[in-house]
Every structure is written in C-alpha cells, then in structure tokens.
N, C-alpha and C positions, 0 to 999 in steps of 0.2 A: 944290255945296252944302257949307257948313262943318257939319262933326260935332262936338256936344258932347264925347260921350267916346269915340268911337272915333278912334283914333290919337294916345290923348291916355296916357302914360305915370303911370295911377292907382294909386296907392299900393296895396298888396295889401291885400285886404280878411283877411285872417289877421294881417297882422304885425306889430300889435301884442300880439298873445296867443302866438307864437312867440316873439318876443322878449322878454317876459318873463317866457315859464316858462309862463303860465296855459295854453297849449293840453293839452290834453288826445288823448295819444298815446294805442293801446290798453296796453303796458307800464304804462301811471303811471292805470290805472283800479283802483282799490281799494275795496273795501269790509271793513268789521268783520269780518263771518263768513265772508270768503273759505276758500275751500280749494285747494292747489294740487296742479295737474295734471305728470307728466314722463312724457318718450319711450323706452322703449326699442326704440332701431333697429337694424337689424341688424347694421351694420358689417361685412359679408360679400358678395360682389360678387354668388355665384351657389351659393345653395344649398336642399335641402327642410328645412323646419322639421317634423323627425318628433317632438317634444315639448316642451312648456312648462310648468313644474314650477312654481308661484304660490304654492305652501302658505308659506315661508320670510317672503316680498313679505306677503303677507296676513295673517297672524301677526302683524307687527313693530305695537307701540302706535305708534295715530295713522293707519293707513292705511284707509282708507274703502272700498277696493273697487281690484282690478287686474281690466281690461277686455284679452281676447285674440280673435281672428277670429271666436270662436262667440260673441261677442256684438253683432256686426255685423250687422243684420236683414241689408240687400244689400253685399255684401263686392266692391263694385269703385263705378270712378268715373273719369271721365278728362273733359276738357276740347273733345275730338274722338271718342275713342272709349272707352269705359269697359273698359281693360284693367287698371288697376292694382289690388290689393286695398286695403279702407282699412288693415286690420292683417292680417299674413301668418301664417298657422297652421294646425295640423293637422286644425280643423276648423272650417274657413274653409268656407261656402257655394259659394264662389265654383270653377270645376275650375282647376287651378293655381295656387289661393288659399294651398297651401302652400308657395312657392317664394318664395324672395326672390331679386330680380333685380338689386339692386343697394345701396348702404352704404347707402341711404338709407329703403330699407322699413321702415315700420315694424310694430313685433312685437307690443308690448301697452302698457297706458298703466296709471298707478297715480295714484291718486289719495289725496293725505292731506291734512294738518292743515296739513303747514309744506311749504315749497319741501325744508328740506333733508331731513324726513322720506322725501317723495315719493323722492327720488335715493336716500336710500341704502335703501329698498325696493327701486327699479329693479332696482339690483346684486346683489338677492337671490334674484333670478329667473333661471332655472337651464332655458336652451335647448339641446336636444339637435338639432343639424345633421347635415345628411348633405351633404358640398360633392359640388357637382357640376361638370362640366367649364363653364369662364373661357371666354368670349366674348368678348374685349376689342379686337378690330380688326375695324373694318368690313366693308376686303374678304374676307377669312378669314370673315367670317360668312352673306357674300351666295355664298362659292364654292358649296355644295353640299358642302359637307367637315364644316361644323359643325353641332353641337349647335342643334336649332329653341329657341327661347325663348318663345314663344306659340304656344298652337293655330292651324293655318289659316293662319300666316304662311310662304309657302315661300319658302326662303333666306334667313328673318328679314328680309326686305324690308316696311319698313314702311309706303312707298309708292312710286311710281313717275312720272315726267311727262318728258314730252319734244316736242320740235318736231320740225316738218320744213318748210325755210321753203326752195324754190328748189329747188338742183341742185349742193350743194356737193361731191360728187366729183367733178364735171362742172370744176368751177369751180376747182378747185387747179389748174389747166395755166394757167389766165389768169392766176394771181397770178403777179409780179416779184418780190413779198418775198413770206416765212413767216418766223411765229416762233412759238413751239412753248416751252410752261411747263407746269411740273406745281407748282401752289401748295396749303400745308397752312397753312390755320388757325386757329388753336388755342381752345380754351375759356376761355369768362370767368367771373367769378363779378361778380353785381350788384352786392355789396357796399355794399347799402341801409345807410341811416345806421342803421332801428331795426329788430333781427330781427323774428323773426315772432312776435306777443304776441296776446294776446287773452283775453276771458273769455266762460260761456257760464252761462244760467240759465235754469230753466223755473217759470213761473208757474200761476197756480191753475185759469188755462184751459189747460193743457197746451201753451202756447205758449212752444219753445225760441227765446230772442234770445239771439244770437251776437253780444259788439263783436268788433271784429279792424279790420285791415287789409288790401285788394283791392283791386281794379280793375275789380272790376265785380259788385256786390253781388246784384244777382237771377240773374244765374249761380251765386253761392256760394251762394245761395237752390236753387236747384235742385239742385246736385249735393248738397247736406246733405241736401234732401227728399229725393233720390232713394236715398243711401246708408241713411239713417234709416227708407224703405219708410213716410214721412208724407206725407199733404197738405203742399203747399207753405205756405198759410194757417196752419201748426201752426211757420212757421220764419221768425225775423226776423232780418233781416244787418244791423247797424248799422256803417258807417266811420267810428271815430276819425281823427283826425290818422292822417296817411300818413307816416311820414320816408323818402318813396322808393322805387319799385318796378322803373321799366325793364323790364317784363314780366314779373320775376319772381314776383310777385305774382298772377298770370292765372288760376296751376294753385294747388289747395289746398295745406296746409301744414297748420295748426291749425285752420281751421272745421268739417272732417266730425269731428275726432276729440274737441270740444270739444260739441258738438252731442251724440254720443254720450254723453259721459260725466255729460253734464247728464240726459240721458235715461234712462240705465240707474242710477245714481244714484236718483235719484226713486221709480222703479218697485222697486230694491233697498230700500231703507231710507229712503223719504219727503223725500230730500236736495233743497231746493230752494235751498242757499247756493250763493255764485256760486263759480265753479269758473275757475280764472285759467292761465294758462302762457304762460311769455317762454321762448323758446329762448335758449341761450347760442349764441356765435357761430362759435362750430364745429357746434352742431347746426343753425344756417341754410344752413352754407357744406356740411354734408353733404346736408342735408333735400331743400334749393328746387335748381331745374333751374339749369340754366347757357347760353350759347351755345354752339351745335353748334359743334363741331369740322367742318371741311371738308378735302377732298380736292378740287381741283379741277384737270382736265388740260384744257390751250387750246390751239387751233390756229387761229390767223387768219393770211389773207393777204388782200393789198392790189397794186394795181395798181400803175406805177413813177408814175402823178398824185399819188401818197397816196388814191386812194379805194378803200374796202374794200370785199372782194369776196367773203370765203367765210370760216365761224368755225364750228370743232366745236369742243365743250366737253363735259366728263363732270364730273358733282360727285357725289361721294360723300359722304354726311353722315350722322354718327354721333348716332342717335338719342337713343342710349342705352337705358334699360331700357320704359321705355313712349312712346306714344304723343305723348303731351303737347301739344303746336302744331307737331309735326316737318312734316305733310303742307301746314301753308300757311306754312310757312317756307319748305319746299323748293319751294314754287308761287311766293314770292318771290324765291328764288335764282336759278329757272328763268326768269323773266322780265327779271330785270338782266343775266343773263349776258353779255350781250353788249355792255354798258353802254349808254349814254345816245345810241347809234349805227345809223344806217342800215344792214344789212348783209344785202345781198340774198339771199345763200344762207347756211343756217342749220341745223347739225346738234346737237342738246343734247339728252342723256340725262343725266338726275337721279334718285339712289339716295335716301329715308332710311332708316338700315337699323338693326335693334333690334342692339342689346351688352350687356353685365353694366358696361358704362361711365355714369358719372353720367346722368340725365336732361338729355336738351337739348330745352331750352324757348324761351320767348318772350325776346327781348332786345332792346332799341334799335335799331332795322333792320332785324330781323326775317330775316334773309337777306340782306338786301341788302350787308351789309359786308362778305363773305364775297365774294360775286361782283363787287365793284366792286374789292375789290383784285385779284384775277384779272383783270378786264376793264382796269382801267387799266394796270397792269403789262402787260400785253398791248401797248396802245394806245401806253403810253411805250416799250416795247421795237421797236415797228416803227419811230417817230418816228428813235429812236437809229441803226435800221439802214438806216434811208433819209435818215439825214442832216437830217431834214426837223425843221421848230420843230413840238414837240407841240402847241402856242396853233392853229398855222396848220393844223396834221392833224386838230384835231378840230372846228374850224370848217367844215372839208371835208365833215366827216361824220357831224354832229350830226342829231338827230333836229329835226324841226320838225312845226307842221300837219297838212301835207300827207305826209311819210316814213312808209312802214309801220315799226312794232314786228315783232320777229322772231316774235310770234305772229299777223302778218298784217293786223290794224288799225292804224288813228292813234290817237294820244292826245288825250284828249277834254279840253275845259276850258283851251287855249291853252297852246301851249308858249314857255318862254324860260330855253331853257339856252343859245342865242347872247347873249342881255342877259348873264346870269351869269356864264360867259367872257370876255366883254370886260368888266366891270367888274373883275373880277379882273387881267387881264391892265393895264388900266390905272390900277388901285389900287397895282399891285406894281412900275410900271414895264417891264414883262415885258421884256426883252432875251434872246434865243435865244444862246446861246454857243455852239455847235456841238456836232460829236461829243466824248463824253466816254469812252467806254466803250474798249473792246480795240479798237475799228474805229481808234481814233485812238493812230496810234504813241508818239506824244508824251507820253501820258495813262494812267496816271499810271509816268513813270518813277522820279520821287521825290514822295513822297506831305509835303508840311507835318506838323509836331505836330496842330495845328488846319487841320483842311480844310475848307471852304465849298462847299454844295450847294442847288441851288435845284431845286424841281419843280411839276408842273402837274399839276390831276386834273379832274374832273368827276364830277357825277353825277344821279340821278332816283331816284324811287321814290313808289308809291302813299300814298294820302291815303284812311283807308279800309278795312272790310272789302272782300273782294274774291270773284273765280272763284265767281259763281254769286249769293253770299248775300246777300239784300234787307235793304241795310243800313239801320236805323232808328234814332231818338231820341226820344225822350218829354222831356216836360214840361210841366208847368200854373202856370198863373198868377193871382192871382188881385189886383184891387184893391177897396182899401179904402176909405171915406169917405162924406162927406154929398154936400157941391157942388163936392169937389175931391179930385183923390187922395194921400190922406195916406200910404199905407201899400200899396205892392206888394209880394207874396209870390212868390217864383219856387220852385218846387221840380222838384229835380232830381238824379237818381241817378249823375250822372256822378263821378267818385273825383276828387276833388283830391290827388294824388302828390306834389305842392310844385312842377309846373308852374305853379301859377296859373291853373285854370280857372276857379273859383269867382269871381274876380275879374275876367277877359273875360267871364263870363255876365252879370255882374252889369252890365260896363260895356254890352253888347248889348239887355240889358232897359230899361236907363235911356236909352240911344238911343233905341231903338223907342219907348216909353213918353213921350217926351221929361219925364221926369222928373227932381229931382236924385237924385245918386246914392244917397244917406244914406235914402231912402225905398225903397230894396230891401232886401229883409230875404229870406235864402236859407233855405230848410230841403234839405238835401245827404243821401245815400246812406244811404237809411234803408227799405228795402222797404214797410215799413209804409205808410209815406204815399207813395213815389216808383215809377213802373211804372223800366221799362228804359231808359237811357241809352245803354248799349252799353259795354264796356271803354274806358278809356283804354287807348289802346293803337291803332296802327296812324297815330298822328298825326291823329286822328280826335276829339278831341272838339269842340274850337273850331268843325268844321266840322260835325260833326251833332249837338251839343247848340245851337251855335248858330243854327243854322236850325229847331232845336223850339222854344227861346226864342222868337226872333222874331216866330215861325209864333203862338204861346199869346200872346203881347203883342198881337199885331195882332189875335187876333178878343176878348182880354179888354176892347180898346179898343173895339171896334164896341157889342158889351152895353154898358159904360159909358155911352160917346154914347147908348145907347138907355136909359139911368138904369135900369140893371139892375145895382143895389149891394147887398151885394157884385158884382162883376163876375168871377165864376171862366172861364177856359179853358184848354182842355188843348190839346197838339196832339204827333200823332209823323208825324217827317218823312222821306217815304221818298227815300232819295239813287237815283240815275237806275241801273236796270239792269245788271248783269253777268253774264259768262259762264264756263261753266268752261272749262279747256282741252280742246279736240277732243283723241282720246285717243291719235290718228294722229298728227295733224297741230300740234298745240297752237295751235291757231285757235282765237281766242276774242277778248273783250273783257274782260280781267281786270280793270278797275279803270275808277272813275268819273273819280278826280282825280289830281294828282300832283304833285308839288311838284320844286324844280330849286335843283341847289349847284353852287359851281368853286371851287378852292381853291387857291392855292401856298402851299407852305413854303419857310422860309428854313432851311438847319440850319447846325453846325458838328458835325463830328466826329472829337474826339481822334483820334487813332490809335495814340497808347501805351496810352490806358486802353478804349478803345473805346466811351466815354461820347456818347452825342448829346444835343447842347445844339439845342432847337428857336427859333430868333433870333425868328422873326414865322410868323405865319400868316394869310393873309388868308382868309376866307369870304364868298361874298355868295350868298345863298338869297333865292329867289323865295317868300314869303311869302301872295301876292295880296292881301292888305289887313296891314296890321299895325293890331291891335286896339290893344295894348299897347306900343308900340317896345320900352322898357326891359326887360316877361318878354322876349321874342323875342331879346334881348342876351343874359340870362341864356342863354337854353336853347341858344345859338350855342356862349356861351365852357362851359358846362355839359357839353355835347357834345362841344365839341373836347378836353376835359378826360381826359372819360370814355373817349373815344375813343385818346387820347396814352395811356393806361394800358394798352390792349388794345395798341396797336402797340409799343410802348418797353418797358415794363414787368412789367407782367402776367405771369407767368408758371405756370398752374393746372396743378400735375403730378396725373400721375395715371399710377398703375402698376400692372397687373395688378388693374385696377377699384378698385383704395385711390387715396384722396386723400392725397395726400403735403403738400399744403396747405393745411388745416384752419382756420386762423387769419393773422390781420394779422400776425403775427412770420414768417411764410413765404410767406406773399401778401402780395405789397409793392404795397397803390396810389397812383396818385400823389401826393404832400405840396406845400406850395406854391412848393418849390425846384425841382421835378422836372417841373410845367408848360410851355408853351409861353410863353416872357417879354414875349411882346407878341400879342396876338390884336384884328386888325382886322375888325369886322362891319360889313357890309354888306347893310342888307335892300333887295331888291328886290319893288318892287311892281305883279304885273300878277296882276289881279282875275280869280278863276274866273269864271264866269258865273254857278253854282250854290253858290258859298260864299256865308254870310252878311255879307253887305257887303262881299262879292269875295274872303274870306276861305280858304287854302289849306289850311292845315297845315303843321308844318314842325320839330315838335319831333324828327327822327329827321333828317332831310333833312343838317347840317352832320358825323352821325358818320360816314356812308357811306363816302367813298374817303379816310378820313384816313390809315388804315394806307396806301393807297397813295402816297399825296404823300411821305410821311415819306420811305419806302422807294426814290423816285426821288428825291428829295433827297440822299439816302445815296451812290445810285449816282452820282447829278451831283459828286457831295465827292469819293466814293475809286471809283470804276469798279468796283463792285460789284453786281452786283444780286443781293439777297435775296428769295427766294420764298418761306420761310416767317418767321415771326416771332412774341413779339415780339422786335425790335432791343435785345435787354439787350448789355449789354456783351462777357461770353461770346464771344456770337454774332458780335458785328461784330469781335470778336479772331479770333475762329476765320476769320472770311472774311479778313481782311487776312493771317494767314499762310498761307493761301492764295496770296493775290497775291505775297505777293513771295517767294513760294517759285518762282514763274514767271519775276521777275524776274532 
C-alpha cells in the first residue's frame, strides 16, 4: 500500500516561524508589567546554611519580595525520588533542607522591577556557611570512610543492580583470549541552544500558569503541585518553543521556583504581574544536571573461534548530589554492558553513588554511551588480539531473535543489528588490515605527520520507558465539519525539543485520517487541555504518541462515519509489559522495543599537534519505518555531532566540586570546522510490530558507540588505545610520547 505522508520527507510544520524570528521561545515572552525574578545559588560544593541575612536585598528600591526555604510550603522534589530542597536554608521544612550539596543549590530568589535590580539585590544577601567535609570521588564515598550525604543512604550508594547470567568463574579456564580495561567517562554539559527561561503568573481563580520549557509538562505539573502543597487543577505548564533539551530538561530548573514566587507574591502584597527569569549561561551550565561521569572496569574472554564466553564488568557512576534519573540510567548502563552481544556467562555489578559533584542527569543515551564505549573497546581489543576482523567477530556474536540478553530474555519486536553491520561494512567498503597495535612488530615503528585510522563499532538500546513502568501516551482528536472534514484537531502533550515531533504527529494523523495535511491543526503541551504524553526522552515519542494518535484518529473516524459532528476521541495507548531486574539474578524483561546502529569512522591524526581530523563516518540505524527520512538525517548528522563533541572535544572540568568550566570560553563545543567532514546516513528499515506503522525510534540510537569508533580509529592510525577521553589534543600528545618513548 502507497502512503500519502508517511515516508514522505514534509516540511516542518514550525519552520516557518523559526525562521523568521516569529516563534515564540519562553526567553522572548514579555509583557508590560513584568517583574523580574534571579537565583542566588550556592556555588559551594558541600555545606550547612546556618543563616541568611535579607534585610540589605529587601531594603534596595525596586525589590518586591526575596523568597528563602521557609517559604517553601514542601521543600523537596526530585524526578525519582524527592531528595533535593527546592531552596536550601535554616529553616527549611525539609530534615537536611539546610545543606547544600552542590554549586548548584539554590538559596533564595529576589524578585524586582528590572532584571538588573533583581542581581544587584542577589549580592546583597549575606549567607553565613558552615563548609563541611568534600565528597568528590565516587569510590571514596561508597568505601565506608566518608561523610553520608543523605539520610538512610549507606555508603552514599544511591542505587544498586547487577546480573548473574551462567557460571563465569567457571568459564575464564575456557577462554583462549582475555582482555582486561578499566574505562573513565567523562561529564558533558547539553549545551542547549536557549538556557532555562520562563515566566509564571496567577490569576483571579488562584490558578498558577507556568510558560518555560520541558519535556514533559504534567510532570512539571506535578512536582510544582507537589513542592507548592496545591491541587494539581491550581497549576498550569505551558511549553514555549524548545531551543533543545537532550534530557536535560527532564529535572526542574525554573518552574518550582517561578511557581513559587507567583504565589507568595500574591498572597504578600496582591502581585499578580507576570514574574519572568532567563538564566544566563553559566547559571544553566552550573544549575541543570550533566552526563554521569563513569568508571567502568571489563573483563571478557572469548574462545580461540572468536565466540565469546564470559564478561565481568563493574560501573561506577557518579551521581552527583541527588537522585535525579541516576537509578534508570544505571538500569540502562547495566543492560548494554555487554554490548549488542550473546555472552553466555555474565557477571556486572553497577554503583550510582551520591557526591558534592555536579548532578548527573538525563542525557542522549541515557547510559548507554558510557557502556558501549566500554563494550566496544572491549570487542575491538579482543578483535586486535586474535588477529581476527572486528566486522567478522561481531557478526559471530551478535544478538539476534532467538540469543538471550544478559538479563536472560530475547529482544522483542525483531532484531537487525546483522542488516546494520553489513550495510555498514558495505557502505564503507570495509577491508580488515590486519594487526595494528604492539602484537604487530612492524607497527608503528615510524609513525607519518598524518596518520590514517579506520574502525568498527555497533550498538542497541531501548525505545521506551522501561524495568517495570507501564509506559503510556495520550491524545484526542477531534473532527470538524458538515459532510466532509474540514478541520482535524489533534492534541497532544508531547514537547517538541526541535526534533520534529509535532510534525510526524501531524503527518501520522493525516495518514490515518486520510486527510490533507494543511487540515491538521495541533494544540501541543499545555496541561490545561492535554492529559500525559510521557517525556520526550527515551527515543519514545514517535513511538507512543504515535500510536495515541493513531489509536484517537481511528475511533474519531468510526463516530464521524456514524455522523456524530463534531466527532471528538481520545485514546492512551499502553506499550506491551515490562519488568524490573530480579534483584539476584537481573532477570527480567526490561524493555518493549529497541532500535539498532553500526558505524565506522575514517580519522587522520596529526601526530605533531595531536589534532584528529574525522575524514567520514558512516551510520546506518534501524529505524522500523521512517515517518520523515529528512528529520531521521537530521537527528543521524545531529547526534553524530553532539556525540564528536563528548568524544574529541568536550572537555567539563570540575575540581573539588567547582566547575572550572562555567561558560562557552572554557567549554569548547563543536563549530563547523571541528565536525566530522563527511557523515554518511543510512536508514534502515525493519518495522516493529508494535510501532505505529512499523515505527522504532531512533533519536539517541547514532550517539551510542561514537566515542568508541573514534577511539579504534585512533588506535588503527597510531597503536594506541585510549580508555579514557575526550581525544583533545593534550591527550593524544601525552599518549604518543608514550610510544615513542618505548621506541
């Protein structure tokens, strides 16, 4: 059957109003009588806030009111578990509500007339600390040596998950090879294009509406009711324009404290003018969470056929200061660990454990990038020391159908990480060169100025909330007309982040509906009118907003044929069962769907300046439908982008719990010089069963083993292998006089 607009590459339904300015971000929401809101954060890694001196702050003409802990009806909030305070002070409700655990806490908020009034009140405000002992290394905090950071957390362990898949002590005497890594990798910051902005206002029915930007608006619904001790019905989330999120968006920022200050406002002095705050971009880069930092130690061995026989892995990952998405990150790390591979005996113990170090949150992957550079590096390191072509080793030992996952099931909804590998391998012309590394005497006795590196990666990862939670989508529909349908409504809560969802919903409706397009008319992330969508995020909206769509089209169509005009339906669509990890065994079925990449890079790498120049990269991702080809190009070259920043470039210090890189003058990410010079996409298409019109997911799926391709590219050029990264110049200097210090 030919489909009007599915796979039909439709001009975004925003981009006219992006490109000319008319969108409307939250930053560029203004009104007359605004008032503006600032933060003062703590910028102190780990201490108690024994007083907060306001008289100076509240004095100064122009300021309307400074808000500290004791005016926080419930002084916590968290996204998983409600550990964090909204403002930290000495009389905070909350027990431990006066500590601050990291630069990023905030202390109290001021509210004036003008932006700069607001700031130079901030600094008039006068906190008296008591520092207490630095927490800043994971394993030092899980030994039993350190300082607890939360109640009831013993050894700051913030949570815990592990397998047990076979008999792998049993199983190291079988193996012919082992190779043995201990990889660290490092923390990113999103470096969304618009910080965190918003305004907040409360009306004459005592209903506070919040604009901002999220990812998932009746969560920020809830935790503002929840911190504010309101009915939810008393609180509206409106999503502006997104300029970008990558999860970092997930956890609050500006809606509980903007929420607040609308509220107590009011109730002080009858304020019902809108109350606005744009962060500047050090207070995004201190405020919002980051990717965990990992510690991961590997042990796999493989038979002398190449097929693998036994993998213990430990990941440690630095929380940070709360809770945040640490436990289903780490349930995501724990599940890749072993990559995209059959491996019948299976040992992985996984840490995440609380620090006075930045928050680690939600990020493009989710975990997954973390343990796929681990596992590939792994997989190319046995490849290397068996001589054997990585294409032909992991063809050996791919997951398919029928293969258990190392938590004991198959993968549901068709596998095709063999398609993905071989289209790769035959995109790129794949040719094995042999050994490169220290096994090959020859290699490298004199290294080129410019040396040339090829390598091979793979990978997988869910589609999907997961371990346990019945993942849902909403939406309603509704059409309009006399004897034909002029006018379909879709509404829906799902975040348009500049993915382009808003624009596969729209082309999924006018499928279903067999309507033209121009006759969908969206109303998007607005609590008022839309139930739950679910976060973008998890590579999950395509695939459960568009199966609520669908689901509300097809019965709004039944009432119409039954000339029931309007024709309204709703529909939320539950995706198929999952399970958490057995707490033994990690037996389970953690995920519904899951989507599939393979990748080589081409590099060159100086060797005087130690600059790596990435020549091509090919990707071809399993898709299941492509709604859009063209978004699905974007979000390939988008990813690999984002991804070449965290492996090459990136570089987020942090010392003794300060950010040493606060701003784009010290965090350098990438410009259009400093890209990969040619990026080849490849979509591959083999349809879920359960997607909407075969539909996968796949927005995260191209950033996964990018750090590791680069990184065997590297070692293929100069006989290096790097475990940690990223690959700055520095670094591959520091490793090359290494080498030839040997030489």
């Amino acid at each position: 059957m030919t489909n009007k607009y599915i796979g039909k590459s439709i001009k975004r339904v925003d981009a006219l109003g992006k490109v000319t300015g008319q969108t409307l971000y939250p930053g560029d929401r203004t009104y007359e009588d605004e008032v503006w809101m600032k933060v003062l954060f703590a910028r102190r890694p780990h201490a108690r806030v024994v007083n907060i001196d306001t008289s100076e702050a509240e004095a100064l003409p122009g300021v309307l009111g400074v808000l500290t802990a004791k005016d926080v009806p419930v002084n916590q909030y968290g996204l998983q578990i409600p550990d964090q305070p909204v403002l930290c002070g000495p009389e905070s409700n909350k027990k431990g509500g006066d500590i601050v655990r990291f630069v990023g806490d905030q202390v109290a908020l001021i509210i004036a007339e003008t932006e700069k009034i607001a700031a130079r009140a901030r600094d008039l405000i006068k906190v008296e600390y008591e520092d207490l002992p630095l927490v800043d290394d994971p394993e030092f905090a899980m030994s039993g040596r350190a300082p607890q950071l939360h109640p009831n957390v013993l050894h700051n362990v913030a949570d815990y998950k592990k397998i047990r898949k076979g008999d792998p002590e049993a199983a190291w005497d079988q193996c012919n090879v082992v190779v043995e890594g201990i990889y660290h990798t490092p923390f990113q910051e999103h470096a969304y294009l618009q910080p965190e902005a918003g305004t907040a206002s409360i009306d004459d029915k005592g209903v506070i509406t919040v604009h901002c930007a999220g990812q998932w608006t009746w969560e920020d619904q809830q935790q503002i009711a929840h911190a504010l001790d309101l009915p939810s019905d008393r609180v509206r989330v409106v999503y502006d324009a997104i300029g970008g999120a990558f999860g970092g968006r997930e956890d609050m920022s500006v809606q509980i404290i903007l929420a607040l200050a609308a509220l107590r406002l009011y109730e002080r002095i009858g304020n019902r003018r809108p109350i606005k705050i744009i962060w500047t971009r050090e207070e995004s880069i201190i405020g919002h969470c980051k990717r965990h930092p990992m510690t991961i130690k590997a042990k796999w061995g493989a038979k002398s056929d190449g097929m693998l026989l036994a993998a213990e892995v430990e990941i440690i990952s630095d929380a940070g200061a709360y809770m945040y998405t640490s436990n289903k990150v780490l349930g995501n790390a724990v599940v890749t660990a072993t990559g995209p591979y059959e491996i019948p005996n299976i040992k992985v113990d996984a840490y995440a454990v609380y620090t006075n170090n930045p928050v680690g949150g939600a990020f493009r992957g989710f975990g997954a990038p973390q343990s796929h550079f681990a596992a590939e590096m792994q997989m190319n390191k046995l490849a290397e020391k068996m001589g054997r072509d990585p294409v032909e080793l992991r063809l050996k030992n791919i997951l398919d159908d029928d293969k258990l996952l190392s938590v004991g099931t198959t993968i549901p909804g068709g596998v095709n990480l063999e398609t993905v590998i071989r289209e790769v391998a035959w995109k790129s012309n794949w040719h094995f060169r042999g050994p490169r590394g220290e096994n090959n005497p020859d290699f490298p006795e004199t290294l080129p100025r410019l040396a040339k590196g090829q390598g091979f990666v793979a990978g997988f990862k869910n589609i999907g909330f997961s371990f346990g939670y019945q993942e849902n989508s909403w939406a309603e529909v509704e059409l309009r007309g006399k004897t034909e349908i002029k006018e379909a409504i879709v509404r829906i809560a799902g975040a348009d982040v500049g993915q382009g969802h808003h624009t596969v919903m729209a082309q999924i409706a006018a499928e279903t509906l067999d309507v033209e397009l121009e006759k969908i008319q969206l109303e998007v992330s607005d609590t008022a009118f839309t139930d739950s969508s679910g976060s973008a995020s998890a590579s999950r909206l395509t695939f459960m907003a568009g199966n609520a769509v669908k689901e509300a089209a097809e019965f709004a169509l039944v009432k119409w044929r039954n000339e029931e005009r309007p024709a309204i339906a709703e529909a939320t669509w539950l995706a198929p069962r999952t399970t958490n990890l057995d707490p033994k065994t990690g037996y389970s079925v953690p995920n519904f769907a899951y989507g599939y990449v393979a990748e080589m890079a081409q590099v060159t790498v100086d060797t005087e300046t130690g600059f790596i120049t990435v020549n091509r990269l090919i990707c071809a991702d399993d898709v299941g439908r492509a709604i859009n080809p063209d978004q699905i190009v974007g979000q390939i070259e988008g990813a690999v982008v984002q991804a070449h920043g965290y492996a090459v470039l990136e570089d987020f210090r942090v010392e003794r719990g300060e950010i040493l890189t606060p701003n784009f003058s010290t965090y350098l990410i990438p410009g259009v010089y400093d890209i990969p010079q040619r990026v080849d996409s490849i979509i591959v298409e083999e349809p879920d069963p359960n997607g909407p019109y075969g539909v996968r997911g796949m927005a995260e799926i191209p950033y996964l083993p990018y750090a590791a391709v680069i990184a065997s590219a590297v070692f293929d050029a100069i006989g290096i292998w790097f475990d940690d990264f990223p690959l700055t110049p520095e670094r591959v200097l520091r490793g090359l006089g290494k080498v030839r210090s040997r030489i």
